[in-house]
C-alpha positions in Angstrom: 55.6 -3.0 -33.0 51.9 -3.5 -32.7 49.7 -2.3 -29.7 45.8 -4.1 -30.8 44.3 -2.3 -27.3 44.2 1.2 -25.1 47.2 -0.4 -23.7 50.5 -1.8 -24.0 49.5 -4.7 -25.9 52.3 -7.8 -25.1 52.9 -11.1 -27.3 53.8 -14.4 -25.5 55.9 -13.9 -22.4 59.2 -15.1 -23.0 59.1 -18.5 -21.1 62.7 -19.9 -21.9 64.6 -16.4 -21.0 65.6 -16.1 -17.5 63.8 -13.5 -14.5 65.5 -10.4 -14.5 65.9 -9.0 -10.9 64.9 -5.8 -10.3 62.1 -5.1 -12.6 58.9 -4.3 -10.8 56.5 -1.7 -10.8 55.7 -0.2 -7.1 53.0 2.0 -5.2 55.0 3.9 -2.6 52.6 3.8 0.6 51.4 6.6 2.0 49.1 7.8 5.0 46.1 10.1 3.8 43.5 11.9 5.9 39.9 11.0 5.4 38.0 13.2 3.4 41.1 14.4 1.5 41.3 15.6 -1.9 43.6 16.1 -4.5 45.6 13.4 -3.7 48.2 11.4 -6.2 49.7 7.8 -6.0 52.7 7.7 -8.6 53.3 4.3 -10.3 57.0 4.0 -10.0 59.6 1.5 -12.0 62.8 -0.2 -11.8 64.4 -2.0 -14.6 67.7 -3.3 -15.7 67.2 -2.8 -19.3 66.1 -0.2 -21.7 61.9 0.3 -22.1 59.8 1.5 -24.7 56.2 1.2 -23.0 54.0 0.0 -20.4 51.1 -0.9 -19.1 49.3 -1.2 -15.8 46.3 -2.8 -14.7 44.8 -2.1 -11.2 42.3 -2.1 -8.8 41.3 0.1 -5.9 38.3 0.2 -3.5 35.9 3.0 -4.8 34.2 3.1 -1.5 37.2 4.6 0.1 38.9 6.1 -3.1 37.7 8.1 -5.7 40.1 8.3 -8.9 39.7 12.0 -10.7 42.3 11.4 -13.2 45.2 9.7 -14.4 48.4 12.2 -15.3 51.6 11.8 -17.0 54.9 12.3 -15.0 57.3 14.0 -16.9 58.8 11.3 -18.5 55.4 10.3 -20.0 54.4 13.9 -20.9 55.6 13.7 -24.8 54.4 10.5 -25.0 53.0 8.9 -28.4 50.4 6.9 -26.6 48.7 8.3 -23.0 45.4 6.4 -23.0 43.5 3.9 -21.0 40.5 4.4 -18.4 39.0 4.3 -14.9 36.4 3.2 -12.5 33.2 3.2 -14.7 34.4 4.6 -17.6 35.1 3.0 -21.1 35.6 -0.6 -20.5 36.7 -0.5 -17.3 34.4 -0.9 -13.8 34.6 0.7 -10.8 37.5 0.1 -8.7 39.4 -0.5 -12.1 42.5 1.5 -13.7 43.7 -0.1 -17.1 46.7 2.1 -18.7 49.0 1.9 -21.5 51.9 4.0 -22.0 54.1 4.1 -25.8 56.6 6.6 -25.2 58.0 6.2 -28.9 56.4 4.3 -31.5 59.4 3.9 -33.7 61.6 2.7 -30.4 64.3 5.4 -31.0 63.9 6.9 -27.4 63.4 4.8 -24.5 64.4 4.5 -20.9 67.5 3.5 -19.6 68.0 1.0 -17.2 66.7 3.0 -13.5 65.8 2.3 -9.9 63.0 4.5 -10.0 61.2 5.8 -12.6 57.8 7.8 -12.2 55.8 6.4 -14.9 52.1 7.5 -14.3 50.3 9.4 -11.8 46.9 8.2 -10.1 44.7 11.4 -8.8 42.1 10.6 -5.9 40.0 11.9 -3.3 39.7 10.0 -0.5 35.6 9.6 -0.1 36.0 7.6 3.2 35.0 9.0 6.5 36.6 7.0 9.1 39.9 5.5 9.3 40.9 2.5 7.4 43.0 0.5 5.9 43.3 0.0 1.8 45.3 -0.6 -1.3 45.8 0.6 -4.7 47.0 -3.1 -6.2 48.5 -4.4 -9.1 46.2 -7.0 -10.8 46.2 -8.6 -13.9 43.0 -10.0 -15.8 43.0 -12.8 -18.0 39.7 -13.4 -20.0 38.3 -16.8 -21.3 37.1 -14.7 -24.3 40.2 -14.1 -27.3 38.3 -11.3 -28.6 38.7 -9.8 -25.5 42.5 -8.9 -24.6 44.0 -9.1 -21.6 45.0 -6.2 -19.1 48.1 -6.9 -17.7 51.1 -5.1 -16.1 53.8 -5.1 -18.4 57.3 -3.4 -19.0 58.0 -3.2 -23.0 61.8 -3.5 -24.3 63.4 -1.9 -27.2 61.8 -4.8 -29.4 58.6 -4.5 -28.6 58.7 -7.9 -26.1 57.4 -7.4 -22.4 60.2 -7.8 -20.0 60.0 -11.4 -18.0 59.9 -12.4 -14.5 57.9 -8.5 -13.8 57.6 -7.9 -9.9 54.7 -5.7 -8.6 54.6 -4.2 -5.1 51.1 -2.7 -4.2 50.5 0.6 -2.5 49.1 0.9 1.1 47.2 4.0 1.8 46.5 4.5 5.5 43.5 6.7 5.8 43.8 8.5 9.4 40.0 9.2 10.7 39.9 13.1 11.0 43.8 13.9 11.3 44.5 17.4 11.0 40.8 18.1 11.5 40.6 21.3 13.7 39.6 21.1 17.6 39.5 24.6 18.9 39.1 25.3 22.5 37.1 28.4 23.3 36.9 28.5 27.3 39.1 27.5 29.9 38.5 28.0 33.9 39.8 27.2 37.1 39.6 27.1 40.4 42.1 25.8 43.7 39.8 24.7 46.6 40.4 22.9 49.7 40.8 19.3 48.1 42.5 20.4 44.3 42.1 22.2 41.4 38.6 21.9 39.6 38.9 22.8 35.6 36.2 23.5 33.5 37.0 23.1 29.6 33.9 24.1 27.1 33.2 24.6 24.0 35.5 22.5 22.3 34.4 22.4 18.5 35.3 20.0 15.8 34.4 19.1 12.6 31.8 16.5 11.3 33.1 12.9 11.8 36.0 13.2 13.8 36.0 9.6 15.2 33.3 10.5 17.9 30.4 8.7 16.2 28.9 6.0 18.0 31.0 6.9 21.7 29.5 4.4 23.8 32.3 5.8 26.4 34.0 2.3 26.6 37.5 3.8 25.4 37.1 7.4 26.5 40.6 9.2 28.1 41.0 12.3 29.4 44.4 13.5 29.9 45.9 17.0 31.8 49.5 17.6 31.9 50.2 13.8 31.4 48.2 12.8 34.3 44.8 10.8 33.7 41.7 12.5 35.2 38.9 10.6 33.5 39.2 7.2 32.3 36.2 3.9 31.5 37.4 2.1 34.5 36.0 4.5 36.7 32.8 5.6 35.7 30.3 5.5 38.0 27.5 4.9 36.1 26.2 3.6 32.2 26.5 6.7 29.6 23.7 8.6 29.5 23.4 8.8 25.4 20.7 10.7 23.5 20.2 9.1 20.4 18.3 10.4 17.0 14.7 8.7 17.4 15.0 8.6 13.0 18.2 7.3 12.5 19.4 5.9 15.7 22.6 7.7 15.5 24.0 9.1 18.8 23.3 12.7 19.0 24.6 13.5 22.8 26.5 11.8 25.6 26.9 12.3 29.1 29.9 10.6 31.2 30.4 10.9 34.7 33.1 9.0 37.0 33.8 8.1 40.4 35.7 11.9 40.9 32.5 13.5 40.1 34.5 14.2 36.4 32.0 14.8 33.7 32.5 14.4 29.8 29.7 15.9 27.5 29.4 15.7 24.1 27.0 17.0 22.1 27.5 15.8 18.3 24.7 18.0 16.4 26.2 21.2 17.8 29.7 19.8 17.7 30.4 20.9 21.4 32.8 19.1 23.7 32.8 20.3 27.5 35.0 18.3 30.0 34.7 19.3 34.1 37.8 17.6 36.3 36.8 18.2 39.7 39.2 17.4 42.9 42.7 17.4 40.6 45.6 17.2 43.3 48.1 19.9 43.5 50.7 17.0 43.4 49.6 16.0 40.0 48.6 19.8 38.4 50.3 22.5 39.0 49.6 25.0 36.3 52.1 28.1 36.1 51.0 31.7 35.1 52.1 32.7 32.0 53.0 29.3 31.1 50.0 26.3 29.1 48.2 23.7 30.2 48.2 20.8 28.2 44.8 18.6 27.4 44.6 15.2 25.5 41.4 13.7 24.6 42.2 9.9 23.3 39.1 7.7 21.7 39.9 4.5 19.5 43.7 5.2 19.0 42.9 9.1 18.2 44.0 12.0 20.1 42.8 15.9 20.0 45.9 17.6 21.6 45.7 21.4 22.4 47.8 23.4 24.5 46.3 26.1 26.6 47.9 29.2 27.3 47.3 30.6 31.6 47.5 32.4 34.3 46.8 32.7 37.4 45.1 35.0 39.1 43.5 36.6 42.4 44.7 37.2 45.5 45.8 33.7 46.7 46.7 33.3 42.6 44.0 30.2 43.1 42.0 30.6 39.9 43.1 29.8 36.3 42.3 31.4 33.3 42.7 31.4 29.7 45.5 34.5 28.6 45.0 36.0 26.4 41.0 35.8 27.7 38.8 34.6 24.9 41.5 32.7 22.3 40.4 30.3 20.5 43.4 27.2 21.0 43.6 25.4 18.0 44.6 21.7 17.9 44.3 18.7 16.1 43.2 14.6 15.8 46.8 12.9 15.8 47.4 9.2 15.7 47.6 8.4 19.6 50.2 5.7 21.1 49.9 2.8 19.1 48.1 4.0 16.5 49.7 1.4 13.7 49.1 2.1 10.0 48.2 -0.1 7.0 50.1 -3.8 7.2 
């Protein structure tokens, strides 16, 4: 057996011998949060015959993943060969895995035939901020240049021959915008007048870039107990939006609706406060003792806490947090409809 390069080197795929189904190398998909780290994609394999080796050649989009390492699985661990390189390193570019795999240069141990085989695993930290859609993929490279071989994804039999007729299934990697990032709610009031409940919610802090960048209040929802108290179709007015004279970004925003309903958002102190004024008794009927639920949905994101009550005073006409001064802890989940990578 010869391997000329840093990986599985293959002679002349065998064009007279029949496809073999079920050989393919596969990327399971998998939904990531932005800004994660220590993340792994696992190259998997199923074959119908015995291998010796492989090889993998892939690309990836460095301005959403960063690779930190590539890792053997267990059945590479002992391997004779472990050796290859990524984005900007070696000979490859970035956004460019090339890997080659010789479990046993004499060919006396090899895998048997498997559905799934963990073959190499791909560490990465996702450097994307927002939510989007990408792929770790399976791409061959054929240069015009003989000198220069080519990086392919290969399965090696017994004898040293790549395996014909070699499926690949890419990965999809959903990254979710600010999932799992923490949305505490510090302050919760109430009050039951003559025509409803008025709430005042404040300080509700999140982290940097949770999907709030550049509100323009267009998709803006504010749901209590699964009834809709602030919505874009009834705002009475253009945002009012304070924006960083510099940069341009949006730096505060100030919604108001029909209701008298106000949303405030102030991104450089990281301060949401939302003030539902006129709620009916029909549609909120908060029970001491009991919690109040809150949604606030923006571009197919929702911050979901629940709010722990009572009631209090004489006519039991005023709501308020209990225990007084928790901090409610929630977080950005993929609202309705929300639909991952296709």
């Amino acid at each position: 057996m010869r391997y000329s390069t840093i990986f599985v080197a293959i002679a002349a795929l065998l064009a007279a011998s029949p496809a073999f189904a079920g050989n393919r190398l596969f990327i399971e998909p998998m939904t990531v949060e932005a800004g994660a780290t220590g993340v792994e994609a696992v190259v998997r394999a199923e074959h119908d015959q015995a291998i010796t080796g492989y090889s993998v050649a892939i690309d990836y989009d460095p301005a959403v993943v960063q690779v930190s390492g590539i890792f053997p699985t267990e059945i590479s661990e002992s391997a004779d060969f472990f050796e290859g390189c990524f984005g900007d390193s070696g000979s490859c570019s970035a956004g460019r895995i090339v890997w080659g795999v010789v479990l046993d240069f004499s060919a006396v141990q090899s895998l048997p035939p498997s559905l799934d085989d963990s073959l190499l695993r791909i560490g990465f930290d996702v450097i994307s901020s927002q939510a989007t859609c990408t792929q770790i993929a399976f791409r061959d490279e054929r240069f015009a240049d003989p000198s220069k071989p080519s990086e392919l994804n290969v399965l090696v039999d017994t004898s040293g021959i790549s395996i014909p007729g070699l499926a690949t299934s890419d990965g999809d990697v959903t990254v979710e915008s600010a999932a799992g990032t923490v949305f505490r709610l510090d302050k919760a009031v109430g009050k039951l007048g003559r025509r409803g409940w008025v709430v005042k919610l404040a300080r509700m802090a999140f982290d940097p870039g949770t999907a709030f960048y550049d509100l323009d209040g267009s998709e803006i929802r504010v749901v209590l107990d699964g009834n809709e108290f602030f919505a874009p179709e009834t705002l009475l007015r253009e945002p009012k939006i304070k924006r960083n004279r510099r940069t341009g970004e949006t730096v505060k925003i100030v919604l108001k609706d029909v209701n008298r309903n106000v949303f405030s958002l102030n991104l450089k102190r990281r301060i949401l406060k939302v003030v539902l004024k006129n709620i009916p008794e029909s549609q909120f009927t908060p029970v001491s003792g009991g919690t109040v639920n809150l949604e606030v949905r923006y571009d197919n994101r929702a911050a979901i806490v629940d709010v722990p009550v009572a009631l209090v005073g004489r006519r039991l006409n005023k709501l308020v947090v209990d225990p007084p001064k928790v901090a409610v802890v929630g977080a950005f989940l993929p609202a309705p409809g929300a639909t991952p990578c296709e």
